[in-house]
Backbone as XML, in Angstrom:
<?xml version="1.0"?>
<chain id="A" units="angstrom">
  <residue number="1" name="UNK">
    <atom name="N" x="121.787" y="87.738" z="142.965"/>
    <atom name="CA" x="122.933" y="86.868" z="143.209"/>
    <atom name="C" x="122.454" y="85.421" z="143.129"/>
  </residue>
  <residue number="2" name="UNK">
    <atom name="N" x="123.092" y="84.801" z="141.946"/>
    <atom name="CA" x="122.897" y="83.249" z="141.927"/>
    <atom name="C" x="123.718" y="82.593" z="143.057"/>
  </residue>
  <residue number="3" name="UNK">
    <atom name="N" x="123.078" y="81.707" z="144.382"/>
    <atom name="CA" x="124.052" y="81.041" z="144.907"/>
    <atom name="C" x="123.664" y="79.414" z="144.974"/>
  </residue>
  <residue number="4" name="UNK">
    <atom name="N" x="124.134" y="78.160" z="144.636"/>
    <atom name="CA" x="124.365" y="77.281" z="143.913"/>
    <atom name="C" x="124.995" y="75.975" z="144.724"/>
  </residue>
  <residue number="5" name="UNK">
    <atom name="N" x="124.955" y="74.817" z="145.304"/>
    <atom name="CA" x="125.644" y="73.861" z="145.494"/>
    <atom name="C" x="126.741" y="73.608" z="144.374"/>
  </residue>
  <residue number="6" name="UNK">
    <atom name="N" x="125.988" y="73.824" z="143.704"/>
    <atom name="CA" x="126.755" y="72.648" z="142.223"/>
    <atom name="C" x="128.236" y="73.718" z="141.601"/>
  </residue>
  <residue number="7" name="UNK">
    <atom name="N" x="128.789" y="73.242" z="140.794"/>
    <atom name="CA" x="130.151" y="73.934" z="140.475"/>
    <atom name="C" x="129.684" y="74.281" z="138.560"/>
  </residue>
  <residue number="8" name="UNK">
    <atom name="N" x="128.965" y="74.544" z="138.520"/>
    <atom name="CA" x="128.429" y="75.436" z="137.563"/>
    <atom name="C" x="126.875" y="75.692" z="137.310"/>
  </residue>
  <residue number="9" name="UNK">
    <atom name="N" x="126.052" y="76.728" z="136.505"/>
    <atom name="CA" x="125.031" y="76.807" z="136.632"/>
    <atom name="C" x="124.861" y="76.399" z="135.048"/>
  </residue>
  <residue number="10" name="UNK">
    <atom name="N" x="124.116" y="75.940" z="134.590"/>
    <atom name="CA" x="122.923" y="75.040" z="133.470"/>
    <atom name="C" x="122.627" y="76.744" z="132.726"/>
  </residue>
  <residue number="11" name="UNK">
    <atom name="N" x="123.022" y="76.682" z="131.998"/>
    <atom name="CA" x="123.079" y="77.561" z="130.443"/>
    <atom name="C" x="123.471" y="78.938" z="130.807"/>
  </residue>
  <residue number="12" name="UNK">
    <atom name="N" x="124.110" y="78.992" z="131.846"/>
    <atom name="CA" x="124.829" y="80.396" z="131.981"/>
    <atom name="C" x="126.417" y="80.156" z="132.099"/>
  </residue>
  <residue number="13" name="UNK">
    <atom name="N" x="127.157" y="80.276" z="131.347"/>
    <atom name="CA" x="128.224" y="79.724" z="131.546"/>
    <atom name="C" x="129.373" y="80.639" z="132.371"/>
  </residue>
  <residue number="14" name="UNK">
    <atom name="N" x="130.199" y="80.188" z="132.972"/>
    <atom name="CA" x="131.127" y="80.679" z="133.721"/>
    <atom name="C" x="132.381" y="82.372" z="133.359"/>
  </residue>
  <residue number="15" name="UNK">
    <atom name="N" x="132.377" y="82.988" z="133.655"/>
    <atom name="CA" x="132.485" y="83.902" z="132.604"/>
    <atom name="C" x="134.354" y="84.232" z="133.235"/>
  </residue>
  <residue number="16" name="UNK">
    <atom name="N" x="134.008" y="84.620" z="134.904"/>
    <atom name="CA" x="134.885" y="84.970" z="135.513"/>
    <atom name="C" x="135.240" y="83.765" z="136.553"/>
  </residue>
  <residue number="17" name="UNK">
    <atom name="N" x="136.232" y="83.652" z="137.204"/>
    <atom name="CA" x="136.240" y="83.290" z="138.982"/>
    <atom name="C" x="137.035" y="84.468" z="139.666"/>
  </residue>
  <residue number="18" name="UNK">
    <atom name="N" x="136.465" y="85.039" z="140.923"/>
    <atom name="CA" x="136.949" y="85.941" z="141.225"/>
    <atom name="C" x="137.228" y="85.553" z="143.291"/>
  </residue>
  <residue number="19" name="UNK">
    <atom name="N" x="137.448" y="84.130" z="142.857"/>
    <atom name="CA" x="138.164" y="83.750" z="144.108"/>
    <atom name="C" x="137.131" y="83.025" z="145.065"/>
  </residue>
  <residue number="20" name="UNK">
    <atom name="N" x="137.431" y="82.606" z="146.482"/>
    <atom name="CA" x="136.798" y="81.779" z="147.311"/>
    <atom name="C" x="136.408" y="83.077" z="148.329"/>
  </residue>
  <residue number="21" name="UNK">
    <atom name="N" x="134.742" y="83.075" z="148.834"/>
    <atom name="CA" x="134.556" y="83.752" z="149.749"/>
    <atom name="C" x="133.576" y="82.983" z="150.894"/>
  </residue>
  <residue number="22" name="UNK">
    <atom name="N" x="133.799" y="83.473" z="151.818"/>
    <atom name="CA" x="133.304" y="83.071" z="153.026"/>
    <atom name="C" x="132.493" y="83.771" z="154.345"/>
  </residue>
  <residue number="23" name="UNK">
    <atom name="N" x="131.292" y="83.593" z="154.331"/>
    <atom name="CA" x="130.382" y="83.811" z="155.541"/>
    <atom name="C" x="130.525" y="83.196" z="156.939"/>
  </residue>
  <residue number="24" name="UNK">
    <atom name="N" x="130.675" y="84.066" z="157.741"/>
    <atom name="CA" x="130.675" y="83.532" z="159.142"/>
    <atom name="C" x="129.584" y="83.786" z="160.480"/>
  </residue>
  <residue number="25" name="UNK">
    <atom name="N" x="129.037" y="83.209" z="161.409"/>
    <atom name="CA" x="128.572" y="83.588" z="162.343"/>
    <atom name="C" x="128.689" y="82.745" z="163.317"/>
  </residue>
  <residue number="26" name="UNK">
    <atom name="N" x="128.454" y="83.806" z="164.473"/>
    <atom name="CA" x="128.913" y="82.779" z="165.521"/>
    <atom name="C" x="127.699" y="83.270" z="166.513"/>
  </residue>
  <residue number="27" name="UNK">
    <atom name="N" x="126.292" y="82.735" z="167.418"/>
    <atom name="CA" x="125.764" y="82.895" z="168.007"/>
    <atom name="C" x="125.524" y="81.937" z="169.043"/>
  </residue>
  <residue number="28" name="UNK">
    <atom name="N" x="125.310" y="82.700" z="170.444"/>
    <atom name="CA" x="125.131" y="82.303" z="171.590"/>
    <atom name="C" x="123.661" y="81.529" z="171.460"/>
  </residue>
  <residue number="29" name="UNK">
    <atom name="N" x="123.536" y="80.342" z="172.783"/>
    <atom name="CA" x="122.416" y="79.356" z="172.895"/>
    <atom name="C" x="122.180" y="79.714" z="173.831"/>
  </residue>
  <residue number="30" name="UNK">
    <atom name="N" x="120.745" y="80.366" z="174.023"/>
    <atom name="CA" x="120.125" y="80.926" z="175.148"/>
    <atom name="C" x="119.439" y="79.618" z="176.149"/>
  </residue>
  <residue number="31" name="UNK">
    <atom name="N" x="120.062" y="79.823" z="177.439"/>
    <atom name="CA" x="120.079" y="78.815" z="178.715"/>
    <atom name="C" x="118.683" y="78.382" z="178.591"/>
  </residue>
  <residue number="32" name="UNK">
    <atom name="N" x="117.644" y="79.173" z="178.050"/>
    <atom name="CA" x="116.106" y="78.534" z="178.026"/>
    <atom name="C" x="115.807" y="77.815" z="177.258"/>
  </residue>
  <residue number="33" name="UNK">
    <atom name="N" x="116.448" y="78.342" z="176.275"/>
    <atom name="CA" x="115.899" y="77.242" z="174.836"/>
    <atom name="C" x="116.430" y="75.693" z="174.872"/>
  </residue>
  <residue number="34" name="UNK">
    <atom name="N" x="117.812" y="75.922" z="176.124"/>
    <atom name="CA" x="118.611" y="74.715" z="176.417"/>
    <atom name="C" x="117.233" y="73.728" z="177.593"/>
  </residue>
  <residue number="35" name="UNK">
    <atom name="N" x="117.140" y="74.177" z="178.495"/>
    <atom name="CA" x="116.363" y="73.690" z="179.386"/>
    <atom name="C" x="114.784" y="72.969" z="178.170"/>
  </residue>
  <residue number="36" name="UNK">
    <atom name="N" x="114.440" y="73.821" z="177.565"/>
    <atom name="CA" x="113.327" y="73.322" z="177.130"/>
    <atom name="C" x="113.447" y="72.081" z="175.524"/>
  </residue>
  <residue number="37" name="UNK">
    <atom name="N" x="115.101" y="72.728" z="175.235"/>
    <atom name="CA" x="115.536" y="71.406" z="174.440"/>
    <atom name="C" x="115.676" y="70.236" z="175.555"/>
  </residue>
  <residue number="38" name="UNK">
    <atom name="N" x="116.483" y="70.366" z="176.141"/>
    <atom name="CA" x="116.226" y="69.418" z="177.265"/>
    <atom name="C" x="115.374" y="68.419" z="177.878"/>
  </residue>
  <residue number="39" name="UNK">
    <atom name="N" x="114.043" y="69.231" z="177.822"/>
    <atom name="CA" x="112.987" y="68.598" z="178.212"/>
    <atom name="C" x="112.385" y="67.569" z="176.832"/>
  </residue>
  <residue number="40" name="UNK">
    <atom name="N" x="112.621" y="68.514" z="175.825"/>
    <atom name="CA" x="111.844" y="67.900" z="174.784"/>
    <atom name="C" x="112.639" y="66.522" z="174.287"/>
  </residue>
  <residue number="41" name="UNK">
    <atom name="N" x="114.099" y="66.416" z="174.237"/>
    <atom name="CA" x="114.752" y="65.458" z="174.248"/>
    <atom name="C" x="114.869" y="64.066" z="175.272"/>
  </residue>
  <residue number="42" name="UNK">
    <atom name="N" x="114.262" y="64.584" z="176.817"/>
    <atom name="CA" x="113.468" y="63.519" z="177.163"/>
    <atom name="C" x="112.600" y="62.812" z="176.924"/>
  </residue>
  <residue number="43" name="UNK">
    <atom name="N" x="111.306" y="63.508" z="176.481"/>
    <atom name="CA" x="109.947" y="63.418" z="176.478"/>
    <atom name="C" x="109.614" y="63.073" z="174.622"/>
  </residue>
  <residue number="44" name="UNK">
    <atom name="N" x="110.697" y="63.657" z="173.545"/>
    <atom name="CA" x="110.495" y="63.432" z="172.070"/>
    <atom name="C" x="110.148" y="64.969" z="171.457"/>
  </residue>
  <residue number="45" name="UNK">
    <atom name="N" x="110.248" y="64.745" z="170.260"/>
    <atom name="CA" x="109.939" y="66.124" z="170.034"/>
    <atom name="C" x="110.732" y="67.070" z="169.561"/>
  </residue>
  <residue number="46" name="UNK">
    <atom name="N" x="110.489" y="67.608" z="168.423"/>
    <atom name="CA" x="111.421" y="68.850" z="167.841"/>
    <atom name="C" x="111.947" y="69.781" z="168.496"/>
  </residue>
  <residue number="47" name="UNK">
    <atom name="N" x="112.943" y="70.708" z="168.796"/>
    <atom name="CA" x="113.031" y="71.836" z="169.418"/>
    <atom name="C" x="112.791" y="73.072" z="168.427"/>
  </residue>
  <residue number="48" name="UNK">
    <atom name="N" x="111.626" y="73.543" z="168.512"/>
    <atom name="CA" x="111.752" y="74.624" z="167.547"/>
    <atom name="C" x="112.433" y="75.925" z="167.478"/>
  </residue>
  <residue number="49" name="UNK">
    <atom name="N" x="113.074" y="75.995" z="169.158"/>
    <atom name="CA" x="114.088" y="77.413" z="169.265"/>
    <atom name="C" x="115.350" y="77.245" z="168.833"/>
  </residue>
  <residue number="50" name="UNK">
    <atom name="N" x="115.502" y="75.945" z="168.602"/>
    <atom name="CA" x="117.234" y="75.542" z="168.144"/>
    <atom name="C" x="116.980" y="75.315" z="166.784"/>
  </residue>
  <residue number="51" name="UNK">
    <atom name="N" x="115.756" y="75.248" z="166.104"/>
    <atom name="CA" x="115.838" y="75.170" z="165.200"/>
    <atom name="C" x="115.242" y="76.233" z="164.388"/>
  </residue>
  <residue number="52" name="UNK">
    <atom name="N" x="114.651" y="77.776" z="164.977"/>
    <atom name="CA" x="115.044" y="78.486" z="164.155"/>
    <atom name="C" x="116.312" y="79.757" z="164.478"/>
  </residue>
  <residue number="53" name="UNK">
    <atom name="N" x="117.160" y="79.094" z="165.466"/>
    <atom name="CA" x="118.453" y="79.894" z="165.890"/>
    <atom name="C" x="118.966" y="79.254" z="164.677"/>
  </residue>
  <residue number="54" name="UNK">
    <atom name="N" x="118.960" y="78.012" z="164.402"/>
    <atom name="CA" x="119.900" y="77.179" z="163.233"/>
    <atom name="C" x="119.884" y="78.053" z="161.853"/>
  </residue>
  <residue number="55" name="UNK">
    <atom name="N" x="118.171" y="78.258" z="161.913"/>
    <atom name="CA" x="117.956" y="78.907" z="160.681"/>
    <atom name="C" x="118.250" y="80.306" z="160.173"/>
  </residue>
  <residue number="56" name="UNK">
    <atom name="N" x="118.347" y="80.853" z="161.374"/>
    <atom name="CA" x="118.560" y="82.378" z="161.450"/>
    <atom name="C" x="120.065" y="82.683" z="160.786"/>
  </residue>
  <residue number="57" name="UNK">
    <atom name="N" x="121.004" y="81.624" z="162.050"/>
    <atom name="CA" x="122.226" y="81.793" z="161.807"/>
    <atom name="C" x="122.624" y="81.655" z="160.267"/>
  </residue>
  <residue number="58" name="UNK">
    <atom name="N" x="122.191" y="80.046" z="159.715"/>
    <atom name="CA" x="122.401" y="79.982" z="158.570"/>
    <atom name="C" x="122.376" y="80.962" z="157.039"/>
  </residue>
  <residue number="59" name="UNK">
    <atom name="N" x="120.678" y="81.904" z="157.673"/>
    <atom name="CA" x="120.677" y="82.643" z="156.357"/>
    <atom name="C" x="121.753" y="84.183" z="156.825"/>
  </residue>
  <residue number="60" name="UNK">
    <atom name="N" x="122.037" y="84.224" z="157.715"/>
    <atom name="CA" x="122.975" y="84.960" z="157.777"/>
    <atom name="C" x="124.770" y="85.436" z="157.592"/>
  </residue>
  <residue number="61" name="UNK">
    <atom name="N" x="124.858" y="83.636" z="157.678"/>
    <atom name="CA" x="126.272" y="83.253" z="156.654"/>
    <atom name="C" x="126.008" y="83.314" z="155.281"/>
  </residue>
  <residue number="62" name="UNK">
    <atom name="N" x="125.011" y="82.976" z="155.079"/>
    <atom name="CA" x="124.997" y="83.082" z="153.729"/>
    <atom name="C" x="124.934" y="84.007" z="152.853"/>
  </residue>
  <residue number="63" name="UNK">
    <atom name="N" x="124.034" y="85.385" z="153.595"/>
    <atom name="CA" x="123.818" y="86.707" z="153.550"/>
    <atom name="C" x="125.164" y="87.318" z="153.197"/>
  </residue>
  <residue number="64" name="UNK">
    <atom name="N" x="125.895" y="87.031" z="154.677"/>
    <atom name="CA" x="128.019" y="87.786" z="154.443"/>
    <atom name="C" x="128.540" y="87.202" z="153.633"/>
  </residue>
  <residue number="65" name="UNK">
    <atom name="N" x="128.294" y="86.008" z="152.930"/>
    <atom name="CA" x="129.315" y="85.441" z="152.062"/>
    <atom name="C" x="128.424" y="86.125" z="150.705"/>
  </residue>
  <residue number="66" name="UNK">
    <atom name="N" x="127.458" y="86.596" z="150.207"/>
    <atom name="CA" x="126.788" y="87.042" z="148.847"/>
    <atom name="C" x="127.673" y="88.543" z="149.219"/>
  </residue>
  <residue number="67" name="UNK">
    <atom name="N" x="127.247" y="89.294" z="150.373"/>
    <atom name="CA" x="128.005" y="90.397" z="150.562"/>
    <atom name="C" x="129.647" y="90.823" z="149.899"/>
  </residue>
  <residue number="68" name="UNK">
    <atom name="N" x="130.171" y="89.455" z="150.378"/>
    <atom name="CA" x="131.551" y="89.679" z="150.257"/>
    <atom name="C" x="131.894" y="89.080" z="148.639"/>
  </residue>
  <residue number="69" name="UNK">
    <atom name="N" x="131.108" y="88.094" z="148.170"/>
    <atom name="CA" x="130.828" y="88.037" z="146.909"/>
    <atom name="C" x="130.996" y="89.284" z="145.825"/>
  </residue>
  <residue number="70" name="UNK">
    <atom name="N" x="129.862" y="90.082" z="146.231"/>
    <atom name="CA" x="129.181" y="91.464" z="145.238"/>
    <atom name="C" x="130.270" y="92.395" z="145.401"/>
  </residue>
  <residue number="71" name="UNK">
    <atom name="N" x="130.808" y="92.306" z="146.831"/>
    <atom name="CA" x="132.004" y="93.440" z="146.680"/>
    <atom name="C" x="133.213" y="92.737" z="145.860"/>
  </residue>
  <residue number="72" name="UNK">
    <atom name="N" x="133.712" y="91.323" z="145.450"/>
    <atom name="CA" x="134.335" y="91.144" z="144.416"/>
    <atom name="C" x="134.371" y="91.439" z="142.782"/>
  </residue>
  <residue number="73" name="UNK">
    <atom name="N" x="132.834" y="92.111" z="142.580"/>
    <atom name="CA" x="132.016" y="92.174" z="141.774"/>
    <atom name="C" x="131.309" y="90.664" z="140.626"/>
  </residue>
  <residue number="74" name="UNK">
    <atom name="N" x="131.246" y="89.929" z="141.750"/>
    <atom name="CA" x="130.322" y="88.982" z="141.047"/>
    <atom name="C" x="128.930" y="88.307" z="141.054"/>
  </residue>
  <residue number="75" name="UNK">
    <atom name="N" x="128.394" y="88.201" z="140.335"/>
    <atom name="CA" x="126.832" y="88.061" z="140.220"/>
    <atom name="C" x="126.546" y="86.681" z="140.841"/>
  </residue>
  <residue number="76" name="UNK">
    <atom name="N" x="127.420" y="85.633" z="141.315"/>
    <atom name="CA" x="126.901" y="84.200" z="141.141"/>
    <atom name="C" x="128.246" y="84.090" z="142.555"/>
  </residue>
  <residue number="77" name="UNK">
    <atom name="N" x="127.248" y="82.613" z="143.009"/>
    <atom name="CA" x="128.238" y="82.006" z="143.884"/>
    <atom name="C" x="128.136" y="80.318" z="143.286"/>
  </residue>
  <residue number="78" name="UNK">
    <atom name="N" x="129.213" y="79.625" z="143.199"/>
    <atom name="CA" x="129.150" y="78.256" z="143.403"/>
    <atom name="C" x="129.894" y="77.279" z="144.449"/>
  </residue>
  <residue number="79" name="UNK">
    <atom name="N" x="129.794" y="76.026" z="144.256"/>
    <atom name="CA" x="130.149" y="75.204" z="144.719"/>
    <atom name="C" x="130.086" y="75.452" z="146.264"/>
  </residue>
  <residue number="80" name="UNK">
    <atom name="N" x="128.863" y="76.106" z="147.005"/>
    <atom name="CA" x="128.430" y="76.414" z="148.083"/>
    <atom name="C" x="128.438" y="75.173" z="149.043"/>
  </residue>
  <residue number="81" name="UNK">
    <atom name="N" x="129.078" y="75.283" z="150.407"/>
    <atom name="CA" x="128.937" y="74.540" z="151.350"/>
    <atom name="C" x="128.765" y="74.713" z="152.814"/>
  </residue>
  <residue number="82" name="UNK">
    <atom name="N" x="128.044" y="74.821" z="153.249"/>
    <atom name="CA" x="127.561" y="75.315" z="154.834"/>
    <atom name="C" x="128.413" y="73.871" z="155.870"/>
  </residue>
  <residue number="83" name="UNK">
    <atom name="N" x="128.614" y="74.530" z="157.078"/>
    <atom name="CA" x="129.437" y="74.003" z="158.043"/>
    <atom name="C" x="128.546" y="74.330" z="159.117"/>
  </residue>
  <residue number="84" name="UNK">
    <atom name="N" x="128.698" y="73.297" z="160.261"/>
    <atom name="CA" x="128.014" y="73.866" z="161.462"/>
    <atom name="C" x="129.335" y="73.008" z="162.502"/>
  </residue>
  <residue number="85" name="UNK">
    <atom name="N" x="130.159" y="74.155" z="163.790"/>
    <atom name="CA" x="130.286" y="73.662" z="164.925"/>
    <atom name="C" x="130.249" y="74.210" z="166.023"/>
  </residue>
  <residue number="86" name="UNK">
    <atom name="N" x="130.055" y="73.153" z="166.905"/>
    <atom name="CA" x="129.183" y="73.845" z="168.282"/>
    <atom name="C" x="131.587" y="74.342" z="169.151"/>
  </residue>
  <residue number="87" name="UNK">
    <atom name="N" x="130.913" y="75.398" z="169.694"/>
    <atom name="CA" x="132.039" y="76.226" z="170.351"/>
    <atom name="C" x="131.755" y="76.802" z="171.677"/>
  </residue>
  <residue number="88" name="UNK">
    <atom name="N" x="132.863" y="76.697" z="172.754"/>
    <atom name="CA" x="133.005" y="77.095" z="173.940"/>
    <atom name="C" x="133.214" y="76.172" z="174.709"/>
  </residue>
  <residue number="89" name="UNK">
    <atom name="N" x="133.915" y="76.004" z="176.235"/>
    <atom name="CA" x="134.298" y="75.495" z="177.111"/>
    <atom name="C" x="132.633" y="74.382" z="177.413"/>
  </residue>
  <residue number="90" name="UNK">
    <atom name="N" x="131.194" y="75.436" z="177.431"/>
    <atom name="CA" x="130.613" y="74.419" z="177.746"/>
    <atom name="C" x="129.554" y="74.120" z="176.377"/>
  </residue>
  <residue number="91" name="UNK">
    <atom name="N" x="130.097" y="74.198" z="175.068"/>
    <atom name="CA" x="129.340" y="74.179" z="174.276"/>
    <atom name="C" x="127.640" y="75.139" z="173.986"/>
  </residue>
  <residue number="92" name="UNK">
    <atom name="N" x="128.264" y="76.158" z="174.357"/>
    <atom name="CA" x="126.914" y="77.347" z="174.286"/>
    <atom name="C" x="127.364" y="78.216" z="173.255"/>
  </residue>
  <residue number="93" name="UNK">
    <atom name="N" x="128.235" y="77.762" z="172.289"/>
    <atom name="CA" x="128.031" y="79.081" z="171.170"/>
    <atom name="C" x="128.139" y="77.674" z="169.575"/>
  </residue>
  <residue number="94" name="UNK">
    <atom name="N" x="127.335" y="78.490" z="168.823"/>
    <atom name="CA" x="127.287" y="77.493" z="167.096"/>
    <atom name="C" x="127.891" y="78.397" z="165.967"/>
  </residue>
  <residue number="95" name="UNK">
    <atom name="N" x="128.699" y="77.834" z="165.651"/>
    <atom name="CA" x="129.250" y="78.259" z="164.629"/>
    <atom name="C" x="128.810" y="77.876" z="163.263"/>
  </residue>
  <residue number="96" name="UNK">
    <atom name="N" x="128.232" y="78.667" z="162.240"/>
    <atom name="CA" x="127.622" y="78.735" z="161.269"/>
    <atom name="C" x="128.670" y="79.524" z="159.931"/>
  </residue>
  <residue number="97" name="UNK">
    <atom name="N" x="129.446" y="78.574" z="158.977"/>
    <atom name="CA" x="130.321" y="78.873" z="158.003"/>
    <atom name="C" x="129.422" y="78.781" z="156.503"/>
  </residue>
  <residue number="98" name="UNK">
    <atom name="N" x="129.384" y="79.775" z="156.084"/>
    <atom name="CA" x="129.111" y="79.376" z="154.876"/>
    <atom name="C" x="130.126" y="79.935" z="153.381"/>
  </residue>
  <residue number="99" name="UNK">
    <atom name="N" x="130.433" y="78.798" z="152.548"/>
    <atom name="CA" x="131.844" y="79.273" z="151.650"/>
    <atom name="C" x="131.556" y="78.825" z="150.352"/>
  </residue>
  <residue number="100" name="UNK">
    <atom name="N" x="131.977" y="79.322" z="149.232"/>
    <atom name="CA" x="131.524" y="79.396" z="147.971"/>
    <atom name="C" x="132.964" y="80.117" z="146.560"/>
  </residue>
  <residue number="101" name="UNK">
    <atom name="N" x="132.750" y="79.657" z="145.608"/>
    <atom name="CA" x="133.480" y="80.500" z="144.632"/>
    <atom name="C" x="132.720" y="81.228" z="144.066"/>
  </residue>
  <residue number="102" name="UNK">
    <atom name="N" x="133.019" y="82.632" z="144.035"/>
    <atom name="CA" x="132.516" y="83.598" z="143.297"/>
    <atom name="C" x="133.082" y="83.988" z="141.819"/>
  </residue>
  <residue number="103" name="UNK">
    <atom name="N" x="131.826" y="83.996" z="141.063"/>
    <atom name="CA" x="131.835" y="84.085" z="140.196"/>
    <atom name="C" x="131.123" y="85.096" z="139.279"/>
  </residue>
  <residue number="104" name="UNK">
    <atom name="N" x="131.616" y="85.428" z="137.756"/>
    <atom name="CA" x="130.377" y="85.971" z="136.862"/>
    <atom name="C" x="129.997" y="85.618" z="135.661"/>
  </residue>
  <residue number="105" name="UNK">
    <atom name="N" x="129.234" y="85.382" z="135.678"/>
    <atom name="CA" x="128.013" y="84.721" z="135.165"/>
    <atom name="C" x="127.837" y="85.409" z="133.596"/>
  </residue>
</chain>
């Protein structure tokens, strides 16, 4: 599966569009990783648990949206765009969108 920012791919030309599909996830921020972002945002410093929850989540929208892609039957995604927003009363859940036109190639 080709998946793509751009709204076409460089010498494969567009064959089909078989519509707009979309990846979703939504995961909880564990109270520790908060406390120790916390700290590190005092003191300086990367958080590396928020940043590979970020990463996790991400390849996993992206994962359901190729999914839901292939079951359209298409080989390619374009014009790909990832979303991130934070959700809940006290901001403990991230929402991770990822959306694309599927296509074949």
């Amino acid at each position: 599966m080709i998946v793509t920012t751009t709204n076409s791919i460089e010498g494969s030309p567009i064959r089909e569009y078989r519509g707009i599909v979309f990846g979703e996830v939504i995961t909880g921020i564990n109270v520790f990783k908060d406390i120790g972002a916390g700290l590190r945002n005092f003191f300086g410093g990367r958080s590396a648990g928020y940043e590979e929850e970020l990463q996790n989540a991400r390849n996993e929208a992206l994962d359901e949206m190729c999914r839901r892609a292939e079951r359209t039957g298409a080989n390619a995604v374009v014009g790909v765009d990832i979303d991130y927003e934070v959700l809940g009363t006290d901001n403990g859940m991230l929402m991770v969108s990822a959306s694309g036109t599927a296509v074949v190639v």
